[in-house]
C-alpha positions as CSV (number, residue, x, y, z in Angstrom):
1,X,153.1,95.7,89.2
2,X,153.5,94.3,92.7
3,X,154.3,98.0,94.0
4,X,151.3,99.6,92.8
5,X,149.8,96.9,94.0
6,X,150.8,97.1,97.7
7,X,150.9,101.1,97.3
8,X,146.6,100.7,96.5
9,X,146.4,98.2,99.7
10,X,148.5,100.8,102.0
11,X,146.0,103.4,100.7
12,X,143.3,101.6,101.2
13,X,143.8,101.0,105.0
14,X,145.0,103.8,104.9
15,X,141.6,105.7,104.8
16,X,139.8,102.6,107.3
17,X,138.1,104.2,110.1
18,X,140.8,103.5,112.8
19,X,143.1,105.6,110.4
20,X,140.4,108.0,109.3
21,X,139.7,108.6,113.3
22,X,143.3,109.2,113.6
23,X,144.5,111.9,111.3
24,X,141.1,113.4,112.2
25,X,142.8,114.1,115.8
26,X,146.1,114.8,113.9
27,X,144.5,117.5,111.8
28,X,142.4,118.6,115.0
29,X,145.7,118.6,117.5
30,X,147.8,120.7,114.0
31,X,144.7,123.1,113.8
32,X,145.1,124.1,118.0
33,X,148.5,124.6,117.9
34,X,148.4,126.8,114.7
35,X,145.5,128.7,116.4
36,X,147.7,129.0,119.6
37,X,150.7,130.2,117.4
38,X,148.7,132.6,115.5
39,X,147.3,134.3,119.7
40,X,151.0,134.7,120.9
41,X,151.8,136.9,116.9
């Protein structure tokens, strides 16, 4: 019980806003490089 438990608190702050700002810019740095790849092909 205590896993699931600590697993739905990690989730949780997992989607806060500082995290939610941060894989935005993850997603947003993965998208440019794979649009950089895909020019060089």
């Amino acid at each position: 019980m205590e896993a699931s438990k600590t697993s739905s608190t990690t989730l949780r702050n997992a989607f806060g806003p500082k995290s939610l700002i941060f894989t935005s810019l993850i997603l947003i740095s993965i998208t440019e490089s794979l649009r950089l790849l895909q020019q060089e092909l």
